[in-house]
Legacy VTK file of the C-alpha trace (Angstrom):
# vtk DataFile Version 3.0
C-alpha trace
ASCII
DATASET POLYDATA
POINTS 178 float
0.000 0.000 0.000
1.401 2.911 -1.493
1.172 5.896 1.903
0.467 9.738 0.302
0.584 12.485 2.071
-2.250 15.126 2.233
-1.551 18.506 1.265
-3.113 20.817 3.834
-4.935 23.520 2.081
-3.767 26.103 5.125
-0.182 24.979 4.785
0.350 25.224 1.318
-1.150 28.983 1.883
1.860 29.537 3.965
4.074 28.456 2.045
2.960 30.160 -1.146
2.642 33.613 0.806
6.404 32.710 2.401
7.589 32.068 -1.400
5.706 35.207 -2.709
7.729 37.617 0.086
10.908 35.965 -0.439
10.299 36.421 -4.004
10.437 39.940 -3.218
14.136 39.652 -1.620
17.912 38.534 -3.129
19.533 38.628 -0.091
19.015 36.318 3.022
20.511 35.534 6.194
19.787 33.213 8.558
20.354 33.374 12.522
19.761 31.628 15.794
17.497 34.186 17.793
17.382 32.519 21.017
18.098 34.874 23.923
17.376 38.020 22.587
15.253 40.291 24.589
11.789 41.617 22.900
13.247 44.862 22.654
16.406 43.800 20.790
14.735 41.953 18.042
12.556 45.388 17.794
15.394 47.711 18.002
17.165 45.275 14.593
13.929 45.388 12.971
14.036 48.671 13.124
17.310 49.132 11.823
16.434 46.814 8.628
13.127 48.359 8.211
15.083 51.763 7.819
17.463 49.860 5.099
14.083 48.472 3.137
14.777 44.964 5.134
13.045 43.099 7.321
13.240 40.420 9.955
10.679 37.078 9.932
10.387 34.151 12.067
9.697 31.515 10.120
8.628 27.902 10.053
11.771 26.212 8.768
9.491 23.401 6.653
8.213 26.548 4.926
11.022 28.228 4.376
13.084 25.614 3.055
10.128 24.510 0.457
9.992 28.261 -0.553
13.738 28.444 -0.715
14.155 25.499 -2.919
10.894 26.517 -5.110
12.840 30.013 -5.689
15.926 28.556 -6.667
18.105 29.401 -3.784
19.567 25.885 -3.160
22.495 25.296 -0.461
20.744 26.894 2.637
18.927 23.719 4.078
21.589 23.407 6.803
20.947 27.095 7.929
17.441 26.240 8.420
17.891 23.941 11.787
15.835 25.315 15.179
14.742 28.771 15.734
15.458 30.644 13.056
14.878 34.650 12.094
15.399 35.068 8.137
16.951 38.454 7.252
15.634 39.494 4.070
17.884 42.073 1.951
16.837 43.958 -1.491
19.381 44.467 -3.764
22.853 46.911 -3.537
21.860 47.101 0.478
22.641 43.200 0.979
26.334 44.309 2.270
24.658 47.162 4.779
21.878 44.555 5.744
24.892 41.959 6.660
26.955 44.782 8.199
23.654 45.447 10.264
22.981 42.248 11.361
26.820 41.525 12.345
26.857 44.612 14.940
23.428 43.458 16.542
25.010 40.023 16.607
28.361 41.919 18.418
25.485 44.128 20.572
24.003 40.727 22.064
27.028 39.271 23.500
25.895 36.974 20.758
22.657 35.996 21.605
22.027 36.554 17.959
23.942 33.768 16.210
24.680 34.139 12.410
24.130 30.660 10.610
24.470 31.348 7.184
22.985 33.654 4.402
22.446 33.476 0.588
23.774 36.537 -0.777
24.470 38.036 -4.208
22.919 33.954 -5.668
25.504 31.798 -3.588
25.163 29.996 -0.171
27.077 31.538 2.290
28.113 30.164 5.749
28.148 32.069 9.105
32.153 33.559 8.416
31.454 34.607 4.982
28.540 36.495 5.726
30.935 38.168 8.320
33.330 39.066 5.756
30.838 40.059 3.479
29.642 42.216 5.751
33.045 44.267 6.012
33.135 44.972 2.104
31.687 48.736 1.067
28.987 48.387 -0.653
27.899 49.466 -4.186
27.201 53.231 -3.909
30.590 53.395 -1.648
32.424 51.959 -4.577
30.951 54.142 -7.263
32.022 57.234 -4.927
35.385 55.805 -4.894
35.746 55.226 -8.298
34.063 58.782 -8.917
36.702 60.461 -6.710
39.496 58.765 -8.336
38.291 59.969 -11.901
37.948 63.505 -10.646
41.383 63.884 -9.287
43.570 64.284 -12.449
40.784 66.527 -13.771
40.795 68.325 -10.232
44.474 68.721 -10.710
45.035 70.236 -14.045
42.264 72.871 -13.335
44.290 73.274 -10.511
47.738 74.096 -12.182
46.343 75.579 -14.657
44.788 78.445 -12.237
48.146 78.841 -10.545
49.664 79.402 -13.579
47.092 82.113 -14.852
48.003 83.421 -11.660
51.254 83.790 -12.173
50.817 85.188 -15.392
49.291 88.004 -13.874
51.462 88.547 -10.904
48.989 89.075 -8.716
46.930 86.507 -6.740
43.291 86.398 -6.796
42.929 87.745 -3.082
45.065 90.211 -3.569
43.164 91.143 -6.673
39.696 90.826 -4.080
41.392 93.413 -1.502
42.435 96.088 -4.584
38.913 96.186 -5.312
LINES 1 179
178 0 1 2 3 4 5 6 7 8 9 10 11 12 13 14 15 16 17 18 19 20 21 22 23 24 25 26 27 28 29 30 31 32 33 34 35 36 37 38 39 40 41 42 43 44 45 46 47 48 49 50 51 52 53 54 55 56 57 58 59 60 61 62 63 64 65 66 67 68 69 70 71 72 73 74 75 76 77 78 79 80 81 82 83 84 85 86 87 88 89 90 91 92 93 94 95 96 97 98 99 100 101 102 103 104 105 106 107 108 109 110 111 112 113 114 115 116 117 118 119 120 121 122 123 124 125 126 127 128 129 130 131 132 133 134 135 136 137 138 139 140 141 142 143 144 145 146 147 148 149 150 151 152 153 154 155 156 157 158 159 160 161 162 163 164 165 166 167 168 169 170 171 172 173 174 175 176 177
C-alpha cells in the first residue's frame, strides 16, 4: 500500500505567501534568535526596516520549500531550530549583513549568524561576516568617482596657478584692490 501524504490547504497557503515575500528579496541571512530580549529583536527590525529589510520568524518546513521553489539551493543546513530570516533587497545586501553583524556583536551573541544566501551563492556564518566588512555598491561608485575627478581636479588646478602667475597678482590680492 502505497502511503500519500495530504496537502493541507492552510499549509500550502503559507508556504505560497512565504515564497511570494521571499520572491520579493535577493539577499538572506539566517540566525539563531534565542536569547534576545523583545526589545532587541525590535530595536534590529528597526534598523532593517530603515534599510528596506526586514526580519521574519519563520517555520523552517516553509522556508526551506519556498527556498528550494525560488531557486536558492544550499541553505537547508541554515534552516535547523529557531530561526529569524533576514531578508535584503538588492545593492543594500552588504549594509543589511553589516547590520545584522553589529546586533550580533550588541548581544554578546545571543544573535547567532548561521548562514545567508547573498548576491545567488550559499554563504556560511564567516562569509557572511566578511561580506559584511566589504563597502557596498554606492561606496564603490564614490570611490571610483573620486578617483576619476582627481587628475581633472588637478590640471584645473595648475592651470589656475599658472594664470596666476601670469598676472602677478593673486586672486585675493586682486579681491582686496577692489
Amino acid at each position: 500500500m502505497d502511503y500519500q501524504t495530504k496537502v493541507n490547504a492552510t499549509k500550502e497557503a503559507a508556504v505560497k505567501q512565504l515564497k511570494d515575500e521571499f520572491g520579493q528579496y535577493s539577499g538572506f541571512i539566517f540566525a539563531d534568535y534565542r536569547g534576545l530580549t523583545v526589545a532587541q529583536l525590535s530595536d534590529l527590525r528597526k534598523q532593517l526596516r530603515a534599510k528596506d529589510a526586514a526580519c521574519r520568524i519563520v517555520k523552517n518546513r516553509y522556508a526551506k520549500i519556498a527556498m528550494r521553489e525560488l531557486g536558492h539551493n544550499g541553505v537547508e543546513d541554515d534552516l535547523v531550530g529557531p530561526t529569524a530570516v533576514i531578508l535584503a533587497r538588492g545593492d543594500e545586501q552588504s549594509a543589511i549583513a553589516k547590520i545584522v553583524i553589529e546586533a550580533q556583536k550588541g548581544t554578546e551573541n545571543k544573535l547567532k549568524v548561521r548562514g545567508g544566501f547573498l548576491d545567488g551563492r550559499a554563504f556560511d556564518a564567516a562569509q557572511v561576516d566578511a561580506f559584511s566588512k566589504l563597502p557596498g555598491r554606492l561606496e564603490l561608485i564614490s570611490h571610483l568617482m573620486a578617483t576619476m575627478m582627481a587628475p581633472v581636479q588637478k590640471v584645473a588646478a595648475t592651470l589656475l596657478a599658472y594664470q596666476e602667475k601670469l598676472e602677478g597678482k593673486a586672486p585675493a590680492e586682486e579681491a582686496k584692490a577692489e
